[in-house]
C-alpha positions in Angstrom: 0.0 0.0 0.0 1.0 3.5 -0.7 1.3 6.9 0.9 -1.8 7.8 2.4 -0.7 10.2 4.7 2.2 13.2 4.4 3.0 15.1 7.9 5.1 18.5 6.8 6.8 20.3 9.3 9.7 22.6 10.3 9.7 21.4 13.4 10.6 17.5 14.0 13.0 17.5 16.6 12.2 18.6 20.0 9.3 20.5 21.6 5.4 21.1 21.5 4.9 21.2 17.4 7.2 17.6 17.5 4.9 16.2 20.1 1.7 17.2 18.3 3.1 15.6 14.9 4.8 12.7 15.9 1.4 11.7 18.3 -0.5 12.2 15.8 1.5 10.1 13.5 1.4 6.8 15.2 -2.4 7.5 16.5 -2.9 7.3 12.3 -0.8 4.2 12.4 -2.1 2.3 15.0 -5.8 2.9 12.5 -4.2 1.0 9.9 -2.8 4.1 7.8 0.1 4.5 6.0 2.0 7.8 7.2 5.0 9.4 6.3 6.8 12.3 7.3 9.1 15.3 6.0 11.3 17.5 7.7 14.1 19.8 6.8 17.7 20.6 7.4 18.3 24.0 8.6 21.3 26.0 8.4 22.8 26.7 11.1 22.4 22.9 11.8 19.8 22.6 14.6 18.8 18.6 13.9 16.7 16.9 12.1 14.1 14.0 12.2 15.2 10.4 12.3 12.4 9.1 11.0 11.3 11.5 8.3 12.8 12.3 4.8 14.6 15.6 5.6 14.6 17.9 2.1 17.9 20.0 2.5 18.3 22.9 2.8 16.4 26.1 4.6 17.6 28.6 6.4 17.3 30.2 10.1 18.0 33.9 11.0 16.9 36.2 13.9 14.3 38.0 11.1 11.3 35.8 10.7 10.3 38.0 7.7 13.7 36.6 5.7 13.4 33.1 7.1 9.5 33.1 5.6 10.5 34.6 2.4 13.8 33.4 1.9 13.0 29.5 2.9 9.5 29.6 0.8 10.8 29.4 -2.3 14.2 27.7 -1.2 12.1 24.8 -0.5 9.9 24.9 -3.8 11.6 22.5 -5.9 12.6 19.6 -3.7 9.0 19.4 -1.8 7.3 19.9 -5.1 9.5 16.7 -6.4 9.2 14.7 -2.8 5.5 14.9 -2.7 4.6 14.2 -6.4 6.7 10.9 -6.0 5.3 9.9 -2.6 1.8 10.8 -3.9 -0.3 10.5 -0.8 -3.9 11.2 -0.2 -3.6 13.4 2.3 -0.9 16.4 3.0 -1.0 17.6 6.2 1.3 21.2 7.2 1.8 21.7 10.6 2.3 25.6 11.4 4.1 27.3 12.8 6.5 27.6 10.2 4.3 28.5 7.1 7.4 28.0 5.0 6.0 24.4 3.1 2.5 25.8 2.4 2.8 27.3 -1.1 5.1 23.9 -2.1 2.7 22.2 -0.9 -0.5 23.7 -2.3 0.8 23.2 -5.4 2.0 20.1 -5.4 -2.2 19.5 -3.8 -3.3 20.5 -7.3 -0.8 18.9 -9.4 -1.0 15.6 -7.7 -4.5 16.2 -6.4 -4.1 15.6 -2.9 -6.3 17.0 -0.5 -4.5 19.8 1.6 -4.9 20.1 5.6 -3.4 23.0 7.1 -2.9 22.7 11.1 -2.4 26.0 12.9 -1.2 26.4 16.6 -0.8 29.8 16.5 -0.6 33.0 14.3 2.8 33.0 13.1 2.0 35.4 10.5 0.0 38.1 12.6 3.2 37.7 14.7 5.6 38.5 12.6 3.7 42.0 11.8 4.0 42.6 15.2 7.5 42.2 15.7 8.5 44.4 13.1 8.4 48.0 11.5 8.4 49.7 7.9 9.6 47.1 4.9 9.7 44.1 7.0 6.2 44.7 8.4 4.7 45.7 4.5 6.7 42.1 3.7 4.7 40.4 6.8 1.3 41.7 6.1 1.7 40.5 1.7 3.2 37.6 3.5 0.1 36.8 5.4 -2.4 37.6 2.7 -0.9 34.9 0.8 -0.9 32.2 2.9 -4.5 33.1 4.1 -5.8 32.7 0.3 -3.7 29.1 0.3 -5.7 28.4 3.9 -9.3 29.4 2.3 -8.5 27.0 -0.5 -7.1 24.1 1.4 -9.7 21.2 2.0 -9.5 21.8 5.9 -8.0 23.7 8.3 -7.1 22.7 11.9 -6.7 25.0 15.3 -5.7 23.8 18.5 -8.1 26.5 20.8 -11.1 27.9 20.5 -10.4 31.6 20.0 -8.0 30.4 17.5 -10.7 28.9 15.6 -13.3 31.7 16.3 -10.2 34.0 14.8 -9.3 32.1 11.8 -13.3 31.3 11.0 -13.9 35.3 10.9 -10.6 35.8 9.2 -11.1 32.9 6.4 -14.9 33.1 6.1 -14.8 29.3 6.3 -15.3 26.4 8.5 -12.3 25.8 10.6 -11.8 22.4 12.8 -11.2 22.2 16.2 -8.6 19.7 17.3 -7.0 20.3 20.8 -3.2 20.0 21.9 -3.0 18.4 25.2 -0.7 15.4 27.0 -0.1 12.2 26.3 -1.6 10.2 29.4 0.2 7.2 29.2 3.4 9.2 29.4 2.5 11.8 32.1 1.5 10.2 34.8 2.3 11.1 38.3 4.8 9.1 40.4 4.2 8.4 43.8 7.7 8.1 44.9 9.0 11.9 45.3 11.7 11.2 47.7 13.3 8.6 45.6 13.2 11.2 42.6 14.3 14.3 44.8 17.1 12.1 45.2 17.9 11.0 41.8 18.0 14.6 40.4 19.4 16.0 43.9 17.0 18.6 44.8 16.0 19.5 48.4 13.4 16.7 49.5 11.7 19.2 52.4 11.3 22.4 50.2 8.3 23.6 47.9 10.2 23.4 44.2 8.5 25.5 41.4 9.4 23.9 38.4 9.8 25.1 34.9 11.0 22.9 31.9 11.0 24.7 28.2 13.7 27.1 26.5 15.3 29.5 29.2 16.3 33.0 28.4 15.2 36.6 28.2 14.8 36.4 24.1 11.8 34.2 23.9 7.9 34.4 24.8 8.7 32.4 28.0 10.8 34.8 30.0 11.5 32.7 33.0 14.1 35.5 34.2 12.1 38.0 34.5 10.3 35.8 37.4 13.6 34.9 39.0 13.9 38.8 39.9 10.2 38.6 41.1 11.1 35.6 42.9 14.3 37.2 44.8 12.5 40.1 45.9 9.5 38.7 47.8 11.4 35.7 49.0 12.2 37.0 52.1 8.1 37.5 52.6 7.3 34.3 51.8 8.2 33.0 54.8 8.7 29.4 53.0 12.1 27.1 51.7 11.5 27.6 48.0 13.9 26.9 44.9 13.0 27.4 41.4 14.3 24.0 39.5 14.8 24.6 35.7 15.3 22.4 33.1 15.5 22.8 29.0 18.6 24.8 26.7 19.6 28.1 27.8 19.4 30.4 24.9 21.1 33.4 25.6 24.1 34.2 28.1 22.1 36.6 30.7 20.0 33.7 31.4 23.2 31.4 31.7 25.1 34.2 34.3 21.7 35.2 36.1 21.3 30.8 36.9 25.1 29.8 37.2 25.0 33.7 40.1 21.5 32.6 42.2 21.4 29.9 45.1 18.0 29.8 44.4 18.3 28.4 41.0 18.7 24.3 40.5 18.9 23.9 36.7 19.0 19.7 35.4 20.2 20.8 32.0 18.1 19.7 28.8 15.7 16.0 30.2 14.6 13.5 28.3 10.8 13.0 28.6 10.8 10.1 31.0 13.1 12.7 33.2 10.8 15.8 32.6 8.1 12.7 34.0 9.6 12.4 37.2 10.7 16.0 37.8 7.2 16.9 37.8 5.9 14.2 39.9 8.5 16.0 42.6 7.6 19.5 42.1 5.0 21.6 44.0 4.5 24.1 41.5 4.1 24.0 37.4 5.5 27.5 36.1 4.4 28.9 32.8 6.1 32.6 32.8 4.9 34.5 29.6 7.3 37.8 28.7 5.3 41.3 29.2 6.6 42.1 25.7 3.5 43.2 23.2 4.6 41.5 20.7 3.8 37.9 22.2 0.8 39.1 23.5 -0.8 36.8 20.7 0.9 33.7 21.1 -0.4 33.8 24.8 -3.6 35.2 24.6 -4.8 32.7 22.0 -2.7 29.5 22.3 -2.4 27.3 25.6 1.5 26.0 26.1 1.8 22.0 26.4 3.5 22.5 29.6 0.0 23.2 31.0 -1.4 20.0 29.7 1.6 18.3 31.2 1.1 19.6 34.4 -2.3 19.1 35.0 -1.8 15.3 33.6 1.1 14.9 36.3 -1.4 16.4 38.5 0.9 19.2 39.2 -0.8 22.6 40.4 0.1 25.5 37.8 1.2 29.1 38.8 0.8 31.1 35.1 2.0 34.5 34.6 0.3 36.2 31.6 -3.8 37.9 30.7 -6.7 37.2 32.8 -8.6 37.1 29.2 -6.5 34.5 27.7 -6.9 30.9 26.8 -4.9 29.8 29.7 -6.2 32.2 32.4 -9.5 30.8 31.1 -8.5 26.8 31.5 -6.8 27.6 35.0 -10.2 29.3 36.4 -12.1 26.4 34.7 -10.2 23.9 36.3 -9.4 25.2 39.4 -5.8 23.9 39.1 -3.8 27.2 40.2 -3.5 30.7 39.7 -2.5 33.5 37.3 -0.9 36.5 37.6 0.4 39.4 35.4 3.6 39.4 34.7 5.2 42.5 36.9 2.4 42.0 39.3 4.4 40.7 42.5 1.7 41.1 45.2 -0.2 38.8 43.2 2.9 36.4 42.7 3.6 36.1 46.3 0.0 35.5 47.4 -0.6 32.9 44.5 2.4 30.9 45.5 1.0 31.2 49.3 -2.3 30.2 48.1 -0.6 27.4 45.8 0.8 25.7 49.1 -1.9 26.5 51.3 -4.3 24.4 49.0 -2.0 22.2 47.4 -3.8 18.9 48.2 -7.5 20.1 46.8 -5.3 21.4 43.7 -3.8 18.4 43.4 -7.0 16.6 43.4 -8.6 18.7 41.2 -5.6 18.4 38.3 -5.9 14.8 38.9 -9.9 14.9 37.9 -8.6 17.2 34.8 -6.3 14.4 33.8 -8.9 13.3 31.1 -9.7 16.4 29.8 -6.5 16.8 28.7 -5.9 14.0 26.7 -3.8 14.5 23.4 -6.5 11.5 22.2 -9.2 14.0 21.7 -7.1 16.0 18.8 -5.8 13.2 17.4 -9.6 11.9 17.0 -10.6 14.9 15.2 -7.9 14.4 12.1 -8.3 10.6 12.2 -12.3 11.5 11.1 -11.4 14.0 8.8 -8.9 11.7 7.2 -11.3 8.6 7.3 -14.2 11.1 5.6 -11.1 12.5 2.7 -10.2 8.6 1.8 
C-alpha cells in the first residue's frame, strides 16, 4: 500500500509542534494508515528527524520576515518533487512555520491531494508585530498569501477555540477544532517523590517550582524576569522555595543570572521520562509568559503544552500572563492554580502562598482534569477528517 498520509513540518525535533506531529503520526498508524513524514535541514544545523525524509536545505535567522520569504521558495523544488513521487492522499502542514505551504498547495493541485493545514498559532499576525516599515509591509503581503492558500485548502485545523473563532472570521470558512494536550500514558504522576528528589538532587523538604522549556530573556517564555520577582519577595514568603529549571539556555544573561542565584537548581536539557519524574516531585508548574506586546498573541490565544503536562502529572500550575487568555481561562475552569500578570508581585507572592496553602485540593482537582487533557481528543478529530477525505 502507498502513501496515504504526508505530515510536513519545520519542526521535527524537539518540543510542543514535534509532540503534536509525531502523536498524531502513530495515532494514524495504530488505525491501519500509511504515514509518512518530511522535515528539513536547517542551516545553522539545529537537527533533524530520524524518522522523516529531511529535504535540504532552509535557512534560520533572527528576522522571521527573511526566514519566511527566503525559505519559501528555497524549499519549492525539492518538496514539489518529494511529494509528487510519494503521492499520498492526504498532505497535512503543521504551522508554525508557514514556509512548506505554497510547495505544498501546489504540489495538492498537481498531484491532487487534499491539503490540511494545522495552525497552533498565528505566526503570520506575529511577525507584523515584531517588526516596523519594509519588513512589516513584507509580513502583512506575506500573510495575505498564505491566508488565500488556507481558504482554499480542504481543511484547516486549530488547537483553541479563540484560535478557531479567529481564523473562521478571518477565512470566512469552517475551521476544525482539534486540541493540543498530553499524552496520558506518558504523564502520569509518580508516587515516589523522595526517591526522585534524590535522583536529580533537589531539596526533599522544600516547595520546588518547576519550569522545563527554553530559558532566556529572548523568547515568549521569559523565566528571568520571574527569577527577579522571585528574589524580591522571598524573604516575605516566609517558605524554603527553589526554582528548578530544566531545558537549553538560549542566551548568556540567562546562563550568568542561573550559574550567580542559590535559588536556581537547573537539570540541563531532560529526556521526557526525566521531565516525568521532575514533575511528579515538584510543587508548582511554572508557565512565565514575557510582558513584551509582541507575544501578546501567542499567549492570549494558544495554551502551552507545559499546561497540559502539568495538570496530567497532577501538578498545580502558577501562570504569569492575561486574565482574558486561553490559559487564564483553563486555570479558572479547572481550578488547578492561579495567574498573575507578569510584573504583578503582590499577586505572585499570594498565589504561590495560596498554591501551598491548597496544594492537596489542587492536586486533586488536576488529577480529575487528567482526562480532559488528553492529546487522544485532537488526534480523533484528524483521524475522522482523514477517514471522511479517503
Amino acid at each position: 500500500m502507498g502513501t496515504e498520509v504526508v505530515i510536513i513540518s519545520t519542526h521535527w525535533e524537539i518540543g510542543a509542534a514535534h509532540m503534536r506531529q509525531s502523536y498524531l503520526m502513530n495515532y494514524l498508524k495504530t488505525h491501519g494508515y500509511n504515514v509518512s513524514c518530511i522535515g528539513f535541514i536547517t542551516l545553522p544545523v539545529k537537527g533533524s528527524a530520524q524518522e522523516c525524509i529531511n529535504l535540504p536545505i532552509r535557512i534560520s535567522t533572527r528576522n522571521q520576515v527573511i526566514n519566511a520569504i527566503v525559505n519559501t521558495f528555497i524549499l519549492f523544488p525539492s518538496l514539489i518533487v518529494a511529494l509528487l513521487l510519494l503521492r499520498p492522499r492526504i498532505v497535512v502542514v503543521s504551522l508554525p512555520d508557514a514556509e512548506p505551504v505554497m510547495a505544498t498547495y501546489f504540489a495538492s493541485i498537481i498531484g491532487k491531494m487534499k491539503l490540511v493545514i494545522d495552525i497552533r498559532d498565528q505566526q503570520e499576525e506575529n511577525m507584523i508585530l515584531l517588526y516596523n516599515r519594509f519588513s512589516r509591509l513584507t509580513a502583512k503581503i506575506y500573510r495575505n498569501l498564505m491566508h488565500i492558500i488556507y481558504r482554499k485548502a480542504h481543511a484547516v485545523i486549530v488547537v483553541t477555540p479563540s484560535l478557531l473563532k479567529y481564523y473562521a472570521e478571518k477565512l470566512r470558512r469552517k475551521v476544525y477544532f482539534a486540541p493540543n494536550g498530553a499524552d496520558l500514558k506518558l504523564f502520569v504522576k509518580k508516587r515516589d517523590k523522595d526517591t526522585i528528589r534524590k535522583k536529580f538532587g533537589l531539596p526533599l523538604n522544600a516547595t520546588l517550582i518547576t519550569y522545563t522549556g527554553a530559558i532566556g530573556i529572548s523568547h515568549y517564555y521569559d523565566i528571568i524576569s520571574f527569577v527577579k520577582i522571585l528574589r524580591e519577595i522571598k524573604r516575605e514568603l516566609h517558605e524554603d522555595i527553589y526554582l528548578v529549571l530544566a531545558g537549553p539556555i538560549i542566551d548568556k544573561y540567562a546562563y550568568s543570572i542561573i550559574r550567580s542565584s542559590n535559588d536556581i537548581i537547573y537539570l540541563g536539557v531532560l529526556n521526557k521520562e526525566d521531565v516525568v519524574d521532575l514533575l511528579s516531585a515538584s510543587d508548582i508548574g511554572l508557565i512565565p509568559f514575557s510582558t513584551e506586546n509582541k507575544y501578546k498573541l501567542i499567549y492570549t490565544y494558544a495554551i502551552p503544552v507545559k499546561f497540559y503536562e502539568y495538570i496530567a502529572t497532577c501538578l498545580p500550575v502558577l501562570a504569569l500572563g492575561d486574565y482574558s487568555s486561553e490559559l487564564g481561562r483553563l486555570i479558572d475552569k479547572y481550578q488547578v492554580g492561579n495567574l498573575c500578570e507578569p510584573n504583578n508581585k503582590t499577586c505572585i507572592k499570594d498565589a504561590i502562598l495560596n498554591i501551598i496553602k491548597t496544594k492537596e485540593k489542587l492536586i486533586d482537582n488536576a488529577c480529575k482534569s487528567r482526562a480532559l487533557v488528553d492529546r487522544k481528543v485532537g488526534a480523533e478529530v484528524f483521524l475522522q477528517l482523514i477517514s471522511k477525505f479517503l
